[in-house]
Structure formats: C-alpha cells, structure tokens
Phi, psi and omega in degrees: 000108156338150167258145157257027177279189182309307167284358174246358161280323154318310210266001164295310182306319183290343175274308180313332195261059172256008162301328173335297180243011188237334176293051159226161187243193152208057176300154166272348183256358178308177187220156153269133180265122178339277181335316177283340165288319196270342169304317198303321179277159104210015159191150210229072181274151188206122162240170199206132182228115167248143166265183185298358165278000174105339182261151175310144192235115163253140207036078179257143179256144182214115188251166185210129188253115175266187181272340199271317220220180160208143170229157201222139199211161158195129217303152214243191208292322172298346204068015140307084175241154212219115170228154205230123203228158178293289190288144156307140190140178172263158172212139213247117187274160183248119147260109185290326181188161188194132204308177181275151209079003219212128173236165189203105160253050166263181158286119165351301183236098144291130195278179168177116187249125153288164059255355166208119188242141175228139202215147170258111209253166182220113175250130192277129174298111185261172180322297187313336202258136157227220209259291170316322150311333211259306187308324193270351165321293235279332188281326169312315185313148217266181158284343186293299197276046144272323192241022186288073201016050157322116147252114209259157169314325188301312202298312173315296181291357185265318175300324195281314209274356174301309194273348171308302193295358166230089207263328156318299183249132166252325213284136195235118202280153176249128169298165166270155173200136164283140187234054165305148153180153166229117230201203161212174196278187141327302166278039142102332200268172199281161171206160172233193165296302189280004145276325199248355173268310167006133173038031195254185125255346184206151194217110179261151147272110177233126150280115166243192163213171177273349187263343189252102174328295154334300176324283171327303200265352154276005171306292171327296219280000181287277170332310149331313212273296206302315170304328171278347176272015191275336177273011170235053177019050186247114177286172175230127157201135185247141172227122182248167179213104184260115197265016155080025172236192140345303176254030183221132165191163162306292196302333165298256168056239174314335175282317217253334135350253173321311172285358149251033166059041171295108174275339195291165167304165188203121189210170187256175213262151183221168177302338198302331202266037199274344174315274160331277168294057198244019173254355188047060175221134152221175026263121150242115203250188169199171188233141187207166168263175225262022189224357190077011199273118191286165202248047200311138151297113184225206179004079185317309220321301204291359146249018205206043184250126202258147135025270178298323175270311177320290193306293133026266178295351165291302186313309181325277194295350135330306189303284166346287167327311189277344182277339174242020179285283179313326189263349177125349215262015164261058160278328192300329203258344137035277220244316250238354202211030196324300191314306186296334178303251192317353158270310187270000167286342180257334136339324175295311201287314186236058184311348207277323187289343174310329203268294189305322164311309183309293175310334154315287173331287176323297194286333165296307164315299173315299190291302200286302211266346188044032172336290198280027165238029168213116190221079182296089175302352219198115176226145179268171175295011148227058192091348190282186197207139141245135199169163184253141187227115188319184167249333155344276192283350155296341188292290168305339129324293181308315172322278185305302193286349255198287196308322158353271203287301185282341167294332209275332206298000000 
C-alpha cells in the first residue's frame, strides 16, 4: 500500500500530475485539442486611446501582463486594439510608446480584470501633433515592427473563426518549419543561425522581454537548465527586441543578464523570426535541432490543468482507496501501515471529509511546487508554445525533448 499521510499524499498528487510536464508528444502530424483551442477566447479586453480632444490616437503601443503571459498590441485607425486572452483575471496594461506629438500622463502600471474589460487610456495632444503625424507614425512603422508580435482584433476574430470552421474536426495539423536568421548580438555585431546552432544537438528559442514579468521569471531557471546541460549539447538562445525608451532598453537587458547568471547568447529580434512569432505572446518559445529544424510541442492539455481538475484527481484517488478499503483489500496493511489504515477507514466512515482533505492537500502541493505558475497557454502552427514554465517542467522538457532529438539521429 502507498503511504497515505499527508505529505505523502502531497507527493501521490505530484505523481498523478507528472502528466504535467510529460503529455506531450512530438509528431508533426499530432494536434491541439478542441479544449485547448477553446481556452485562447475564453476573455475578451478592449483598449481604446483618445487625446484630450475626444479623437482616436492610432498606433500606441500597448503590452498587457498576466502572471503567465505578456501581450503586445497596437492600436489600429480607430484608436482601438482588442485581445482576446486564455486566463480570466488581472492584467496588468503598459503604454509603451506613443506617436509624436502624444504625452501620456497616466499610471504607469494599470489593472484591467475580466472576464470582459474595456478600458480608455487618454493622450495629451501637444503642439506638434496633427492628423499628418499621427498619420506618418503609423506609415513609418518598418514591415518587421508591423509583425513585431502584434495581437490585433483581425488576428483575434481569424482565431475564433478558425476553430468556428471546424466543428467536424478540432485538431490543428503542426507544419515543418526551418527556423534561419540572421541578426546582431547586443553590441550590435552580426550573428547567425549556423553559428549559435553549432555544435548543439537541441537548441530551445525562447522569446522574452525586459518589460515581461513571466518572461523574468524563467530566467533563473533557464540559466540553470542551459549550465547543466553543457555534456548533452543542449543549446539556449534568448531574443529580445527591446525598444529603446524609458520602459525598454538594451542596457535593462544586460542588467537582467547579469543578475541572473545567463551564459547563454542573448541577440535581438530581426523579421526571420516573424514565423515563430505569430501568437503576439510572450514568452514564446520553440525547440529546434542543430539544423534549425523545429522540434513541436504539441497536446498542451499536461500544461493546462486548473485547479479544480488536480483537486478532481485528488478525490479520484482518495476514492480508490476508499474502494479497496470497503473490498477488503487493506486488511494486510492493518498492522504493517496502521496510521495510513485509519486515514482511509475514516475517509470510508466519513466520505464528506474527502472534498476538505483534498483541498489541504491541493493548496499544499500548489505552494510547495509553485504549479500554477507553469502554464502553456498557447501552441502555433508549427510547435512553438507561449507560456511561462516552472524549472521542474522546464527540467522535463529539456528532458523529453533531448531523448527526442537525439533517437530520431
């Protein structure tokens, strides 16, 4: 008989859930499951930038933060932009940059809670700003920051109307995709793929920023991941597009470099990666082979369990127990497991106390493991995945994917 005391009823829970970080396959021909598609609508925000005269401000850059995720937007002809996000919840808006002629005095950091928010941000029109400014902001922009991860309304309604057109079929086939570039480091000098891919067998691309909180916090465990992997060819390469103000720069960056013990390259974001970057989230990341051939992530669901189904799989198994209790099939454990005994005879005696156990258990587990804070919200069409990921399950990720990499050779 498994022990049933508490802490070990924690680390039982921790077993049921190694679906957590271990359900995923990586076939090219796997799929995303309707449930994980119908998570991506499942909240709705709308922002809308006027200046004080009451008229629409086009193109404000605007990112919006969860504990998981950052998204990056930017308001269209209307003053307007629109995200349609996984989780229910706060979020925390950014006004990132704003055309010339345009100040922003508001707060820095704004809350905005779902599950459907509309929120007015108001920018003061200075001397400079006319019609024709507002307008050549927006004409300036190069095409790479036009596809500079954007999530625009059209992308929202194109997602929705993607998963509408298949009411037969949910399943969304994942492409092959080569992953090339060429770009420059921090200082500026040029780099390519087939240098920083060199002498890897497995490589992850994770896109971050300096402005995203999710982001920040896979670092420590990124930096970890990538020194201990050095006898397994297992590469790191982080990419940023940092924008050069007040809430953006190269030199935050390199600070965040330095306090986290990064060995790995760190290089900026160039158009190659506009493929990749086509969910407008970050941190997004992908996995590729020492040729650049991505490696996909696919059937999110082992990152994408609430609450409520862990507590769920507690009771099951809690149940189990109490079912071979009631059949006889502990008597042996009597004398050899007295304690664990008399915790599921009275779980028998008192089914009700099961649903208050379960919730201890849960809240322990959730705190000692920090679970819910490693969440793949999101996966593209060709593997790549956004989300923030714990170092547990980034540890089995490296894992799984490495055992991978290296079979198919």
């Amino acid at each position: 008989m498994k022990k049933i005391t508490k802490a070990m009823m924690a680390a039982a829970v921790a077993a049921a859930m190694m679906s957590v970080c271990t359900g995923y396959s990586v076939s090219a021909a796997d799929s995303v499951s309707e449930s994980a598609a119908e998570a991506e609508v499942s909240t709705a925000y709308t922002f809308t930038c006027i200046d004080n005269e009451g008229n629409p401000v086009q193109g404000v850059r605007l990112q919006v933060c969860s504990d998981v995720q950052c998204y990056t937007m930017k308001t269209d002809a209307d003053g307007s932009a629109s995200l349609d996000a996984a989780e229910n919840g706060v979020y925390t808006l950014h006004v990132v940059k704003v055309p010339e002629g345009y100040e922003y005095q508001g707060e820095a950091e704004v809350a905005v809670e779902g599950p459907y928010h509309n929120t007015q941000i108001e920018l003061m029109k200075t001397e400079a700003a006319d019609s024709k400014a507002a307008a050549g902001f927006a004409a300036e922009a190069s095409e790479a920051e036009a596809a500079d991860h954007v999530t625009s309304a059209a992308a929202a309604e194109s997602m929705v109307e993607s998963i509408a057109e298949e009411p037969a079929s949910t399943e969304i086939e994942v492409e092959p995709y080569q992953l090339t570039f060429t770009t420059v480091d921090l200082e500026g000098n040029e780099v390519t793929s087939d240098e920083l891919y060199a002498g890897y067998d497995l490589i992850l691309i994770n896109l971050w920023e300096d402005w995203c909180s999710p982001c920040k916090r896979e670092l420590p465990a990124l930096a970890k991941l990538f020194d201990d992997n050095a006898d397994r060819k297992i590469g790191v390469i982080g990419v940023v597009n940092p924008y050069e103000n007040d809430f953006s720069t190269t030199e935050q960056v390199k600070e965040l470099i330095a306090e986290n013990g990064i060995n790995y390259p760190v290089i900026k974001w160039s158009e190659d990666f506009d493929e990749i970057d086509s969910m407008g989230g970050r941190p997004t990341s992908v996995f590729v082979d020492g040729e650049g051939n991505v490696i996909p992530l696919t059937n999110p669901e082992f990152m994408m369990l609430t609450r409520d189904e862990v507590r769920e799989q507690t009771i099951e198994m809690i149940n189990g127990y109490v079912e071979m209790y009631l059949d006889g099939e502990l008597e042996a454990y009597k004398d050899s497991a007295p304690e664990n005994y008399e915790l599921i005879e009275g779980f028998a005696e008192d089914p009700d106390s099961i649903d208050d156990y379960a919730d201890q258990v849960v809240d322990e587990y959730m705190a000692a493991d920090d679970l819910m804070d490693s969440y793949i919200s999101r996966i593209g069409e060709y593997g790549q995945f956004v989300g923030s990921i714990n170092e547990r399950c980034w540890t089995e990720l490296f894992d799984y994917m490495y055992d991978t990499v290296t079979a198919a050779e």
